[in-house]
LOMIGU-470993 format. One line per 3 residues: number of its first residue (from 0); their letters; for each residue x, y, z of N, C-alpha, C. Coordinates in Angstrom, 1 decimal. Each point is the difference from the previous one (the first is absolute). Example, Ala and Ser with C-alpha at 12.3 -4.5 7.8 and 13.67 -1.06 7.14 Angstrom:
! residues 2
0 = AS = 13.2,-5.7,7.8,-0.9,1.2,0.0,0.9,1.2,0.0 ~ -0.4,1.1,-0.7,0.9,1.1,0.0,-0.8,1.1,0.8
This chain:
! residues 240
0 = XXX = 17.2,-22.0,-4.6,-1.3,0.7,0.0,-0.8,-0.3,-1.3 ~ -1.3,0.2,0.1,-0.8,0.1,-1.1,0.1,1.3,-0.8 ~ 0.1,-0.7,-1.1,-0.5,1.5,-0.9,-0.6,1.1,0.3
3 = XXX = 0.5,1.1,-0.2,-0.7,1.4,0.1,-1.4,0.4,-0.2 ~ -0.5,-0.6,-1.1,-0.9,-0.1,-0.8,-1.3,-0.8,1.2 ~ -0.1,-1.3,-0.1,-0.2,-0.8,1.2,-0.5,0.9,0.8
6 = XXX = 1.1,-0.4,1.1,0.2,0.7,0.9,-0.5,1.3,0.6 ~ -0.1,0.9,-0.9,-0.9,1.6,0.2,-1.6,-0.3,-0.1 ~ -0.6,-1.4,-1.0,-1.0,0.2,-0.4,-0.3,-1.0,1.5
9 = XXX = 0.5,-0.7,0.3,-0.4,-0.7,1.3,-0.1,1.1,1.4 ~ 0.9,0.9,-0.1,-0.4,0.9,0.9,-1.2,0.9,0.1 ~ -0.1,0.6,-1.8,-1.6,0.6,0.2,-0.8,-1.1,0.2
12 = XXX = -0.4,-1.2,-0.3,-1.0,-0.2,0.4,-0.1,-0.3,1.5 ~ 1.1,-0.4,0.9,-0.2,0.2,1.2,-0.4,1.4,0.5 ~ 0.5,1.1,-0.1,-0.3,1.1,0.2,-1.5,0.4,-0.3
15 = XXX = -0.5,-0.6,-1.2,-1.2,0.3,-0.6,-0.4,-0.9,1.2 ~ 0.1,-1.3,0.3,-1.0,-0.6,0.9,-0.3,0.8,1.4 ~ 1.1,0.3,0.6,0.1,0.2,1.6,-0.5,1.7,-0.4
18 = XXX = -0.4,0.7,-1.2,-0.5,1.3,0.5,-1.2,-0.3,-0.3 ~ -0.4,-1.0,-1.0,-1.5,-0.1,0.0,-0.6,-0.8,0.8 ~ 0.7,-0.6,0.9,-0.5,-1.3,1.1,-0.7,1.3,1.1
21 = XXX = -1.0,0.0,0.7,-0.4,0.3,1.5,1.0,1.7,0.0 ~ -0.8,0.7,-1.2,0.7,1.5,0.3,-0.7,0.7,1.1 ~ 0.7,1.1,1.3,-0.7,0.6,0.4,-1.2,0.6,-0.6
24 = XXX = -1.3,0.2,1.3,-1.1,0.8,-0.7,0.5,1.7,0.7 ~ 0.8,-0.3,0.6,0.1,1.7,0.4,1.2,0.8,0.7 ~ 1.0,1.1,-0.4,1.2,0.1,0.4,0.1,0.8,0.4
27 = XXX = 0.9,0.5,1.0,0.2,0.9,0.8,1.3,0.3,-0.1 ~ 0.7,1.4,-0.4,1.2,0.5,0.2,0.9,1.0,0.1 ~ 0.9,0.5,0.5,0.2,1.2,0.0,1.3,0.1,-1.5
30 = XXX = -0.5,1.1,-0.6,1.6,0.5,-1.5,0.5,1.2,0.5 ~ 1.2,0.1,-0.6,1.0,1.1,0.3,0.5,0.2,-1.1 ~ 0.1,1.3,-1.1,0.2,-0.4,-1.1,0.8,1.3,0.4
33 = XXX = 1.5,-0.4,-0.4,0.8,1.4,-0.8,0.3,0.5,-1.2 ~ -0.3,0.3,-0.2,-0.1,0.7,-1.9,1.0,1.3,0.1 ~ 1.1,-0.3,-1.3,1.0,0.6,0.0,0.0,0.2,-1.2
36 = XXX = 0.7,1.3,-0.6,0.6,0.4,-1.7,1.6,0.0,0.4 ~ 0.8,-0.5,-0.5,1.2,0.1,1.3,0.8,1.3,-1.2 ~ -0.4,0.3,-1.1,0.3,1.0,-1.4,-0.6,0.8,0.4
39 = XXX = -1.1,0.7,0.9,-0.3,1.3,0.2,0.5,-0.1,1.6 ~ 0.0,-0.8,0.8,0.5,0.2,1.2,-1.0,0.0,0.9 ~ -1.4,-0.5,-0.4,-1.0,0.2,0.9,-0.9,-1.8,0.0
42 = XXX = -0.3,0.7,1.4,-0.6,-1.4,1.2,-1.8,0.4,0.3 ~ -0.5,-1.4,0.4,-1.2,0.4,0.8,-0.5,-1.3,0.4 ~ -0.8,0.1,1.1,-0.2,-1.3,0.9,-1.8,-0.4,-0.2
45 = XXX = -0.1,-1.0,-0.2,-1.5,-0.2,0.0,-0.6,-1.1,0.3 ~ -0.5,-0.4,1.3,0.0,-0.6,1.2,-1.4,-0.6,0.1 ~ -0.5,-0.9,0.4,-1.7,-0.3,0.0,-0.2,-1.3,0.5
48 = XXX = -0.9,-0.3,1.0,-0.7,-1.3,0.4,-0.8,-0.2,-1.3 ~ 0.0,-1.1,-0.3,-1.2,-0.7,-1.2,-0.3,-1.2,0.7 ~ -1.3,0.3,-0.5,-0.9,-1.6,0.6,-0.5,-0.1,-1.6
51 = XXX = -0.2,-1.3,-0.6,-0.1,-0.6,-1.2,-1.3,-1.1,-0.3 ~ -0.2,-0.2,-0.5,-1.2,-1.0,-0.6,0.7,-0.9,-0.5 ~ 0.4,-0.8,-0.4,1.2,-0.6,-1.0,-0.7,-0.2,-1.2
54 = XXX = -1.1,-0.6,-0.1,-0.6,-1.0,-1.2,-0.1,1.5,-1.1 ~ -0.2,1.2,0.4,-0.4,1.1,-0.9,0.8,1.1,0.0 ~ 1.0,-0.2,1.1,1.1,1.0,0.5,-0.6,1.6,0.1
57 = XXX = -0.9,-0.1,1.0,-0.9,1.1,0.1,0.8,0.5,2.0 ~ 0.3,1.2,-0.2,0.9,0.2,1.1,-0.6,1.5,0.8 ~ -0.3,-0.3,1.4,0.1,1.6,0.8,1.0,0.0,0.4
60 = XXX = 0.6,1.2,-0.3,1.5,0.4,0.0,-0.3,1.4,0.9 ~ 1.2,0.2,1.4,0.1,1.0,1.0,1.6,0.9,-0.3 ~ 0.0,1.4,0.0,1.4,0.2,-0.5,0.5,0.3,1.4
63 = XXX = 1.2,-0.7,0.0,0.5,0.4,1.5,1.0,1.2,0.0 ~ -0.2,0.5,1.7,-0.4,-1.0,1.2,-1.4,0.7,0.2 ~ -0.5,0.5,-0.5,-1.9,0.7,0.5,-0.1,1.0,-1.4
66 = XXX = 0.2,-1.0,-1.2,-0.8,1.1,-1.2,-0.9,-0.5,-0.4 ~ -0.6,0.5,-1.5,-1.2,-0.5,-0.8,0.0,-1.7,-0.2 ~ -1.3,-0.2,0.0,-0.5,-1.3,-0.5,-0.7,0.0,-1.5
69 = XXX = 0.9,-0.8,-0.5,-0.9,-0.3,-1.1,-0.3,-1.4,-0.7 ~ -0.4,-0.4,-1.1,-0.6,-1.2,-0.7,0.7,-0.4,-1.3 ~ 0.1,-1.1,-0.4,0.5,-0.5,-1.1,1.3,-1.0,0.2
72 = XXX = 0.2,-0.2,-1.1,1.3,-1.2,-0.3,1.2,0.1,1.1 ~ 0.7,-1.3,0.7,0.4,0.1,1.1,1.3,0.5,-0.1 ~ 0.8,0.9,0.5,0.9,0.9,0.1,1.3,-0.3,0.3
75 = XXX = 0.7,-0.2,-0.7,0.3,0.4,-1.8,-0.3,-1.1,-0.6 ~ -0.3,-1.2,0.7,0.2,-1.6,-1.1,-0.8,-0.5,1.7 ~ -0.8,-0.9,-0.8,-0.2,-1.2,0.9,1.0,-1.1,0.4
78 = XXX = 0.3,-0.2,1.0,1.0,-1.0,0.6,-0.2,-1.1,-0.6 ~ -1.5,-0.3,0.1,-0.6,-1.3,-0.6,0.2,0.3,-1.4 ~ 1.6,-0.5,-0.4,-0.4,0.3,-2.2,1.4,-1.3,-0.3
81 = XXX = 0.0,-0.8,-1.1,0.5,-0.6,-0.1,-0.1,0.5,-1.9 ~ 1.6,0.6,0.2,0.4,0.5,-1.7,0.2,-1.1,-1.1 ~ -0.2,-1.5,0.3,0.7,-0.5,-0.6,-1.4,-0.5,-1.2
84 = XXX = -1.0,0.4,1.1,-1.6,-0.4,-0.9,0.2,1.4,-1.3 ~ -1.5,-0.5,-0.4,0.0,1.3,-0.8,-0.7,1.1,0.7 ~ 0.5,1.5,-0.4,-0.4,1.2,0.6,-0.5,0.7,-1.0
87 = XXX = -0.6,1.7,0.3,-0.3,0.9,-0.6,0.8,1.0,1.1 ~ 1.0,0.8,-0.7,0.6,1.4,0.7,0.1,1.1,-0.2 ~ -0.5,1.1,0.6,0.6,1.4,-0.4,0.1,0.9,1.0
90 = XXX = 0.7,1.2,-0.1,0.3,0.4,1.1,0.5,1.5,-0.7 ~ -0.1,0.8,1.6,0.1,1.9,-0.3,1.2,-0.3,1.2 ~ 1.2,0.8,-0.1,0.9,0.4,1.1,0.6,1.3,0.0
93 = XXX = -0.2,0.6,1.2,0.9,1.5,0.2,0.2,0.0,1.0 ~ 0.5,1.3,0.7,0.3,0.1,1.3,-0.8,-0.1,1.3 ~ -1.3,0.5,-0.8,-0.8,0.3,1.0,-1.0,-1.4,0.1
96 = XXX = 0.0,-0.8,-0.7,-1.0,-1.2,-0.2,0.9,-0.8,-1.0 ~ -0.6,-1.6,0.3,0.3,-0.9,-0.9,-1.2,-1.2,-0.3 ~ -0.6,0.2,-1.0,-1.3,-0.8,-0.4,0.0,-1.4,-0.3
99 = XXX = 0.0,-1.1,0.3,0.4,-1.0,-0.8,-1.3,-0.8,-0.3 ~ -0.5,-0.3,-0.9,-1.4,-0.9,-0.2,0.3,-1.5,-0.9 ~ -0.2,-1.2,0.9,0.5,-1.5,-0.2,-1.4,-0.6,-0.3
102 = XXX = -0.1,-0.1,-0.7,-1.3,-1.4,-0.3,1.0,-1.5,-0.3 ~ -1.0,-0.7,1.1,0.6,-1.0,0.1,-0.9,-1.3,-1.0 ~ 0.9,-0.8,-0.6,-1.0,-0.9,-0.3,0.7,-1.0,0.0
105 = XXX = -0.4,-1.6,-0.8,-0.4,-0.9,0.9,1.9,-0.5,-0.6 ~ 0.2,-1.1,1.4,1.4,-0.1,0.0,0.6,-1.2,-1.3 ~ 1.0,0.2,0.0,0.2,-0.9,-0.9,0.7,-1.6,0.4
108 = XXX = -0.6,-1.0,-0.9,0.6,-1.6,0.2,0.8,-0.3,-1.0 ~ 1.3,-0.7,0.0,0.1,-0.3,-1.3,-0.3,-1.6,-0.1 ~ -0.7,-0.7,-0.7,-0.4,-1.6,-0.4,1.7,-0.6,0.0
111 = XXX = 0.3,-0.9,0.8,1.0,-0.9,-0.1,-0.1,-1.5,-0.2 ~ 0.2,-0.3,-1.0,-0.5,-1.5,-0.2,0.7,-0.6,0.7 ~ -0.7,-1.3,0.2,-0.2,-1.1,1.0,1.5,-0.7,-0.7
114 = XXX = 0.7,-0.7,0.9,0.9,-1.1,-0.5,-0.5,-1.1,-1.1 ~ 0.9,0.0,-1.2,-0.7,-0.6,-0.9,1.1,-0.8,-0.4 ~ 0.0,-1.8,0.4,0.9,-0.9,-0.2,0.2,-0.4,-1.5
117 = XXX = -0.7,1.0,-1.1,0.6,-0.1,-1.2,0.4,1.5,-0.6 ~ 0.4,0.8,0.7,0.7,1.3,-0.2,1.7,-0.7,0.7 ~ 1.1,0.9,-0.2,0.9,-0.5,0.3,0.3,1.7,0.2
120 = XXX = 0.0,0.7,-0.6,0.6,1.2,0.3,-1.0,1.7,-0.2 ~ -0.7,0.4,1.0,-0.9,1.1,0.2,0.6,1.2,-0.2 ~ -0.3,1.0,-0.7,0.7,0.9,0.1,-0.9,1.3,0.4
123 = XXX = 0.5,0.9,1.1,-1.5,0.8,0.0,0.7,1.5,-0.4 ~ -0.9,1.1,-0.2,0.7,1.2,-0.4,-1.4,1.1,0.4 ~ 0.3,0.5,0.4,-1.0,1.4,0.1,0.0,1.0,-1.0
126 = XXX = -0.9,0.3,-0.9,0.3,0.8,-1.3,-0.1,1.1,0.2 ~ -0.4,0.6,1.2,0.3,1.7,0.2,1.4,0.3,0.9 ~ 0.3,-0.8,1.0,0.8,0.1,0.8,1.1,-0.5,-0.6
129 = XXX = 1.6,0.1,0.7,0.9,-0.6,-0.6,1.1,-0.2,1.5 ~ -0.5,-1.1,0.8,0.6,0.2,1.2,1.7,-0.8,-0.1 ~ 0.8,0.5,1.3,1.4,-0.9,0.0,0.0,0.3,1.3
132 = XXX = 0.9,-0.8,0.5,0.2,0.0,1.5,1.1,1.0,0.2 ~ -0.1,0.7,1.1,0.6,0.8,0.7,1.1,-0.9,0.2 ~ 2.0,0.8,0.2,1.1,-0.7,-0.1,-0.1,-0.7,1.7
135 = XXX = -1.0,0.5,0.7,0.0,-0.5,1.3,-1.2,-1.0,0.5 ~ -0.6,-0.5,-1.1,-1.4,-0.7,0.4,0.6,-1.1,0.0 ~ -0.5,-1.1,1.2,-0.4,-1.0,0.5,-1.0,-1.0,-0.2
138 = XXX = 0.1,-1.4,0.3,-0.8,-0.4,0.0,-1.2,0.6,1.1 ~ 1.0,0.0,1.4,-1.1,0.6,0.9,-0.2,1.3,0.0 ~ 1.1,1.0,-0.7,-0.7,1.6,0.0,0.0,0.1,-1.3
141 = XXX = -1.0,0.0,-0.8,-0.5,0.7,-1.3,0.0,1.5,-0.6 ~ 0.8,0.1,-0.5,-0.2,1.8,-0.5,0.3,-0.3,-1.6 ~ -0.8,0.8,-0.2,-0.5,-0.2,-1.8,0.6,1.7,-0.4
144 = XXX = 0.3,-0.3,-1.2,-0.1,1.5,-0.8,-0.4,-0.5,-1.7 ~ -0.9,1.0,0.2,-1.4,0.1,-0.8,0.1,0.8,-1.8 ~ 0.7,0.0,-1.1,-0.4,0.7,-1.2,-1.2,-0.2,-0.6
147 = XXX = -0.5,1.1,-0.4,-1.2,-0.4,-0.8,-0.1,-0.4,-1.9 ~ -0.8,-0.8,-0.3,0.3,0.4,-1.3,-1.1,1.0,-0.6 ~ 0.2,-0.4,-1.5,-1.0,1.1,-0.6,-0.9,0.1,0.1
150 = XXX = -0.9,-1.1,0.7,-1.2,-0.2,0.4,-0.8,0.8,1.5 ~ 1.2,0.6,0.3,-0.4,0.5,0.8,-0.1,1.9,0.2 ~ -0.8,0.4,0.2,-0.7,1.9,-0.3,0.2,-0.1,1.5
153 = XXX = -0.5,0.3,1.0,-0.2,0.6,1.3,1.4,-0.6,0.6 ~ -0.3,-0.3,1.5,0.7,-0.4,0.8,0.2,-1.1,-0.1 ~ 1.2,-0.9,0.7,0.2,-1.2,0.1,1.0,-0.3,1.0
156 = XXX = 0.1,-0.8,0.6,0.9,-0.4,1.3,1.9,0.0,-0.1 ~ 0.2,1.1,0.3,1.8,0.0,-0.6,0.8,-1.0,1.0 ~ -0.3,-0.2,1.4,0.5,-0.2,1.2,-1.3,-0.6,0.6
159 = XXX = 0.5,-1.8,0.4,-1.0,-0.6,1.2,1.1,-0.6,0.8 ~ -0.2,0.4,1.2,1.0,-0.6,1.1,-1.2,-1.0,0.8 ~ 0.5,-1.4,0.1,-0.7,-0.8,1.0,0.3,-0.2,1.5
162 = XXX = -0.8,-0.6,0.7,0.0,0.3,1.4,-0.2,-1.5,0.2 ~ 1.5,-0.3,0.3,0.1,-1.4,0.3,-1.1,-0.8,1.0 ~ -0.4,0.9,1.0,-0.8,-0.6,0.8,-1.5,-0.1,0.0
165 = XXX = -0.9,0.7,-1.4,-1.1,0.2,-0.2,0.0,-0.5,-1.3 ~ 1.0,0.1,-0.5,0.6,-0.2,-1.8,-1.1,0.6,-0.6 ~ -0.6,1.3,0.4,-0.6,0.9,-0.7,1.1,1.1,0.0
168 = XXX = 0.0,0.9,-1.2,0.4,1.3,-0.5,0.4,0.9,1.5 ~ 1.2,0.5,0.4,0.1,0.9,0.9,0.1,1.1,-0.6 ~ 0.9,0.3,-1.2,-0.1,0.7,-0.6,-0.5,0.4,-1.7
171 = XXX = -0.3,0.9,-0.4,-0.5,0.2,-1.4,0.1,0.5,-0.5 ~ 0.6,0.8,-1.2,0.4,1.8,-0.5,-0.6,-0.5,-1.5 ~ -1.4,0.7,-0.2,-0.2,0.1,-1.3,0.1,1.6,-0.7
174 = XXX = 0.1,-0.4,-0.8,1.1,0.9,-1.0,-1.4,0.0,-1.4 ~ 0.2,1.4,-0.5,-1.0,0.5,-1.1,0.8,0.0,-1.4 ~ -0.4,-0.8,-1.2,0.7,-0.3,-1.3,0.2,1.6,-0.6
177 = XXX = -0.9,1.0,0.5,0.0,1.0,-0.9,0.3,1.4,0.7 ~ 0.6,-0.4,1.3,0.6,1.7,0.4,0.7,-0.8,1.2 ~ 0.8,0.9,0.8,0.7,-0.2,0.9,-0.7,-0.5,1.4
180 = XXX = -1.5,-0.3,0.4,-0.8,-0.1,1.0,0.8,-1.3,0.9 ~ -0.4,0.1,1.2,0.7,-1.5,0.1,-0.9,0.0,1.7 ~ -0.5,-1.2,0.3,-0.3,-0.1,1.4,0.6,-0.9,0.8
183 = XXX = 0.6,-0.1,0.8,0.8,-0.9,0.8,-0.8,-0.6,1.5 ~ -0.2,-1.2,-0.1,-1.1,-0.2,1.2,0.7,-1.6,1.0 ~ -0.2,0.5,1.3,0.9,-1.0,0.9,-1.6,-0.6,0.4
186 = XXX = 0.3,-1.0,0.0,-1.6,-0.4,0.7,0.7,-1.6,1.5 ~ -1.0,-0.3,1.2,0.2,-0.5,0.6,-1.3,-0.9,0.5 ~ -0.3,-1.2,0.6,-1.2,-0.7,0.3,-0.3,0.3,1.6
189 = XXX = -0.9,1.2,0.0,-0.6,0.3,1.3,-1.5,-1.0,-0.2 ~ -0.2,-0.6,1.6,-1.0,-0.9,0.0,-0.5,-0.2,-1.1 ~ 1.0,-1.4,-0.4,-0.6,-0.8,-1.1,-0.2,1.1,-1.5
192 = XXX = -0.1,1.2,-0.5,-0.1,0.8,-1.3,1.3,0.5,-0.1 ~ 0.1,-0.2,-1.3,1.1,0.7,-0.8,-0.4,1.6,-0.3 ~ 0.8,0.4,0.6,-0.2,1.8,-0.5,1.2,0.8,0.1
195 = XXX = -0.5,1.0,-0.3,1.6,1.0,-0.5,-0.1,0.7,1.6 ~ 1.5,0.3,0.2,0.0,0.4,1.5,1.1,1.6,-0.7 ~ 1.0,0.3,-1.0,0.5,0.8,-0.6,0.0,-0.2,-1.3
198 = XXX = 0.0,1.1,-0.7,-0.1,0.1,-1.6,0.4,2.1,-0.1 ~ 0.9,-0.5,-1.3,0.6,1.5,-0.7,-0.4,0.1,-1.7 ~ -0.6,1.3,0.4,-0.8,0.0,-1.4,0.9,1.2,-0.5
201 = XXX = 0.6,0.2,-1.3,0.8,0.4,-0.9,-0.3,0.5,-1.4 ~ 0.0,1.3,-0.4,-0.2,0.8,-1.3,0.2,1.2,-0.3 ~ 0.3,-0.2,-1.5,0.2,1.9,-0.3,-1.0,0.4,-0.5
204 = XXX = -0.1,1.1,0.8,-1.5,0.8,-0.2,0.7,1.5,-1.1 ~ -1.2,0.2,-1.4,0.4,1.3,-0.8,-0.9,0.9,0.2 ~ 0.1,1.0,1.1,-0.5,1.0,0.3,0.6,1.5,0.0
207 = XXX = 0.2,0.3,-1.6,1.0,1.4,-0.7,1.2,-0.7,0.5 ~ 0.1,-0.4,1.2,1.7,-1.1,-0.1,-0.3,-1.4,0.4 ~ 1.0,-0.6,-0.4,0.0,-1.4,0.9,0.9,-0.3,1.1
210 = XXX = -0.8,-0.5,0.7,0.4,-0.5,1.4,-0.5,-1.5,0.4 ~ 1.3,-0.4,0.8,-0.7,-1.9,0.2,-0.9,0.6,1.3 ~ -0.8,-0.6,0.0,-1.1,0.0,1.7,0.5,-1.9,0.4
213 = XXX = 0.2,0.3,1.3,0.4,-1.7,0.9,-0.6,0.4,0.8 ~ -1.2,-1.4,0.5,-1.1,-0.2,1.0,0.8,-1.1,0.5 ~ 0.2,0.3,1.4,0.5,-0.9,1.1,-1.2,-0.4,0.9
216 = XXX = -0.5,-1.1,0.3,-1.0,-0.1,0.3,0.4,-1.7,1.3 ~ -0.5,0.6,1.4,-0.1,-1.4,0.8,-0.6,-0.3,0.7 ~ -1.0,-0.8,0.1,-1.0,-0.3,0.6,0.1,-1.0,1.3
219 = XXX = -1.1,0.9,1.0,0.3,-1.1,1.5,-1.2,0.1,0.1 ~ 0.1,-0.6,1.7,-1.6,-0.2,0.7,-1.1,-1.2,-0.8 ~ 0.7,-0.5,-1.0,-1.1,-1.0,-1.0,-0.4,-0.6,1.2
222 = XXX = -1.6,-0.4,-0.6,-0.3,-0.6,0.7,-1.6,-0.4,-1.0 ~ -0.4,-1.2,0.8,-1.5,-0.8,-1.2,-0.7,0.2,0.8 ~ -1.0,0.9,0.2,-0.9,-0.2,1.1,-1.6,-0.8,-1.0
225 = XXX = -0.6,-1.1,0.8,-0.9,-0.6,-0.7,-1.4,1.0,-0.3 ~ -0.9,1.2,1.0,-0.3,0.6,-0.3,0.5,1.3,-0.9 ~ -1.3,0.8,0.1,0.6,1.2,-0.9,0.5,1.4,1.0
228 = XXX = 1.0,0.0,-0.1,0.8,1.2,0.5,-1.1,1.6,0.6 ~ -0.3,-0.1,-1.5,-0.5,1.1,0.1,-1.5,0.2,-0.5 ~ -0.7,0.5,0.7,-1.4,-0.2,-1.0,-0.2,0.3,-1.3
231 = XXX = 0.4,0.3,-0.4,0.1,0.9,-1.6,0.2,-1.4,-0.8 ~ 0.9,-1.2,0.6,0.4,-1.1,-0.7,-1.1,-0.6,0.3 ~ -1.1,-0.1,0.3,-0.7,-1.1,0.3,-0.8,-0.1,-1.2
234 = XXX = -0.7,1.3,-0.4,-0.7,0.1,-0.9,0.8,-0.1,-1.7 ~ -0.9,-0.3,-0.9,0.2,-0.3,-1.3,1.0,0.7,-0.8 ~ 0.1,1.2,0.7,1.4,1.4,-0.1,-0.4,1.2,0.9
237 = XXX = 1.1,0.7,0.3,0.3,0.9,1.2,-0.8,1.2,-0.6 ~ -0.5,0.5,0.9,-0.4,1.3,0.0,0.9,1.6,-0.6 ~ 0.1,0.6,-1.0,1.4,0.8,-0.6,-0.4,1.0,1.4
């Protein structure tokens, strides 16, 4: 096998290619989110159709099976998100709600020079990442495990499992340098787009006590429809 090093940076930029190639303009799907403290012993279910904008992630969201409608960022995470680019994140969780707010920005390439018949030996290294191959990776199944170095403050990818048959990321668990947070994301290639189909979001919340909150979250029904779902999406932003 090729180096780790390599090897990881050839995968984001595929990944970077195939989510910025011919992204959906509009998504349809149903989430099921269980949210658990499993240290206080309490549960709650929070269930919703979202139809999405992609390019602005502007979403009308239905609570099921016949509750309120409301507006804003698509619930909990847009399907369409690729962690490996660069992001902006923050997030509220309790029992009764879990907030998450992703700005997405533009994905990352890394420059791999061309074959150069007077180089003899390339060496590549990623200066924030510090990848090695999983005891079980293959040439044909790839699974990386991810340390970061000092260079790195926020999140960074602890865990990429590849999908031999797309040889994009099936799975992804980024992990936060400065508290326990961790998001774990399975993603799959429905017509032609890479998107998250399950993802578990993880942290301790300090509210007079601490408690971890885990957001179980799996999404069905995806679907691209080429117009706009819902009228609210057609226009420049949804009506609150």
């Amino acid at each position: 096998m090729i180096g780790p090093d390599l090897a990881l940076a050839l995968l984001v930029n595929a990944t970077s290619n195939a989510y910025s190639t011919n992204p959906p303009v509009y998504m349809t799907y149903t989430e099921r989110t269980h949210i658990s403290a499993p240290s206080l012993g309490r549960t709650q279910e929070v269930d919703r159709s979202v139809a999405v904008r992609v390019a602005d992630n502007v979403a009308v969201m239905h609570d099921l099976p016949a509750g309120a409608t409301r507006t804003g960022q698509a619930f909990p995470i847009i399907p369409y998100f690729d962690p490996l680019s660069e992001f902006d994140f923050s997030y509220f969780a309790n029992l009764k709600r879990i907030d998450i707010t992703v700005v997405r920005k533009s994905p990352i390439i890394f420059p791999i020079p061309a074959p150069d018949p007077n180089v003899s030996v390339m060496i590549p290294y990623a200066s924030f990442w510090n990848p090695t191959y999983a005891p079980d990776s293959t040439d044909a199944l790839q699974h990386f495990l991810i340390g970061p170095t000092s260079r790195v403050t926020g999140f960074y990818p602890e865990e990429i499992v590849v999908d031999p048959q797309t040889h994009l990321p099936s799975r992804i668990v980024m992990r936060d340098v400065s508290s326990d947070m961790e998001i774990a994301l399975d993603y799959k290639v429905i017509q032609g787009h890479w998107v998250i189909v399950h993802g578990v979001f993880s942290a301790t919340e300090h509210v007079f006590v601490s408690f971890k909150v885990i957001a179980d979250i799996t999404y069905s029904d995806i679907a691209f429809p080429t117009s706009a779902p819902d009228p609210q999406l057609a226009s420049p932003s949804p009506t609150p």
